[in-house]
C-alpha positions in Angstrom: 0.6 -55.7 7.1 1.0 -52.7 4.7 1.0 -54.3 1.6 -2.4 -55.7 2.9 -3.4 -52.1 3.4 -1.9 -50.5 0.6 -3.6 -53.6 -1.7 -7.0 -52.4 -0.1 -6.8 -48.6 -0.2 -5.8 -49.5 -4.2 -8.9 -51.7 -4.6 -10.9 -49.2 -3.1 -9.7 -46.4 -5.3 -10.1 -48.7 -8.3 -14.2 -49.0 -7.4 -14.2 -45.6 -6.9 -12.2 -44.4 -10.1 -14.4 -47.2 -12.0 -17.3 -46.1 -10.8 -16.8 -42.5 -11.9 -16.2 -43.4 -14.8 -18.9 -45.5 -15.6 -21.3 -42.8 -14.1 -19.3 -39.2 -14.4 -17.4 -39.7 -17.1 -19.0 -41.9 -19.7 -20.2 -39.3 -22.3 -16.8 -37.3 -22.2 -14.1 -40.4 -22.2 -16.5 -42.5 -24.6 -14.0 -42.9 -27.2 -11.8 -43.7 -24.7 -13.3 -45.9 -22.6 -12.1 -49.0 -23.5 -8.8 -47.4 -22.2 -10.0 -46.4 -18.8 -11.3 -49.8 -18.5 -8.3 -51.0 -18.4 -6.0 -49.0 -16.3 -9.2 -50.1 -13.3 -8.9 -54.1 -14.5 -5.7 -54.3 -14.1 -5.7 -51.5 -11.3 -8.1 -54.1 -9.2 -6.2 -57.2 -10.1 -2.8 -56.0 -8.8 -5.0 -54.6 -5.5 -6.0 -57.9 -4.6 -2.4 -59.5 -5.8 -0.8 -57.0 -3.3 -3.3 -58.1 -0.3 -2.0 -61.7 -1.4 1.6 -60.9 -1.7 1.0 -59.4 2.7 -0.8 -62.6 3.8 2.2 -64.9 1.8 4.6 -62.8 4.0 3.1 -63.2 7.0 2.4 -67.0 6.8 5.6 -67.9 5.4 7.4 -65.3 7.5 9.2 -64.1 4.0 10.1 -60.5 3.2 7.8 -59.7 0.0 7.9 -55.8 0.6 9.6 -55.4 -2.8 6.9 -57.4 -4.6 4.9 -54.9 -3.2 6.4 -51.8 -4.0 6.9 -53.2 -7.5 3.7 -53.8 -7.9 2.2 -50.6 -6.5 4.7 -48.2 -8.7 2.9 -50.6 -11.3 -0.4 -49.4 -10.6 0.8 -45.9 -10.8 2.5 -46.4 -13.8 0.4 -48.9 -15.6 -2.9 -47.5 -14.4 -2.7 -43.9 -13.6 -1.0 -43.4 -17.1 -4.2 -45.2 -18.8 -6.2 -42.8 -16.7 -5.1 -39.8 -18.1 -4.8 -40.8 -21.6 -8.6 -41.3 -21.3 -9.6 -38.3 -19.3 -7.0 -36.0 -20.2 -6.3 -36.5 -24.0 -2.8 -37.3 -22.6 -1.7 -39.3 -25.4 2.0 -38.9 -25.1 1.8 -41.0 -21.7 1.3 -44.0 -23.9 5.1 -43.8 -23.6 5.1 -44.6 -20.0 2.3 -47.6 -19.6 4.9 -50.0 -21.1 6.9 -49.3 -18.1 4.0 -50.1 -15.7 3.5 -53.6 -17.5 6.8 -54.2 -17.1 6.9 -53.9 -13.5 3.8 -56.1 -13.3 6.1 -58.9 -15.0 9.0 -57.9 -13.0 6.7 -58.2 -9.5 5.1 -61.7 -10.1 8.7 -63.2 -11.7 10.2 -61.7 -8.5 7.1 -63.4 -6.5 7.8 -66.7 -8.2 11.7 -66.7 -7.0 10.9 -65.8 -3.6 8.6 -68.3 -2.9 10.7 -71.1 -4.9 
């Protein structure tokens, strides 16, 4: 049950964050927005693959917590990295996004073993 909750409080913070950026932010992160895009895309599809990942481990009684943390400290990685590049002129933290998109491979090649 708290991946299923941790994938909703992320998807709800990705509408927000998106939304903020579409209205708050547009004419400061404009060169940038592509950017912030992004980090909420991919921010929203891990959300909803971590309310997925609960419900498989519930039905099929299997221990997916990992999955979950891997992909959440993806989202922070991934995402919040791409967030303050855009806002924040945070260029370095480039560096650190690569690690975020690994985990997201790690997670779902993790997913696919548990479930074979």
């Amino acid at each position: 049950m708290i991946l299923i909750k941790l994938g909703i409080l992320f998807a709800v913070l990705s509408v927000i964050i998106g939304a903020f950026g579409a209205h708050g932010l547009e004419s400061t992160i404009k060169d940038k927005m592509e950017i912030y895009k992004t980090g909420v895309q991919y921010q929203m599809f891990h959300s909803l693959a971590l309310v997925a990942v609960g419900i498989l481990s519930i039905t099929l009684s299997k221990d997916l917590n990992d999955v979950g943390y891997i992909f959440s400290l993806g989202i922070v990685l991934f995402s919040g990295s791409l967030y303050l590049i855009a806002v924040k002129k945070l260029s370095f933290l480039g560096m650190v996004t690569p690690f975020g998109g690994a985990l997201f491979i790690v997670g779902w090649a993790l997913l696919l073993y548990k479930l074979a």
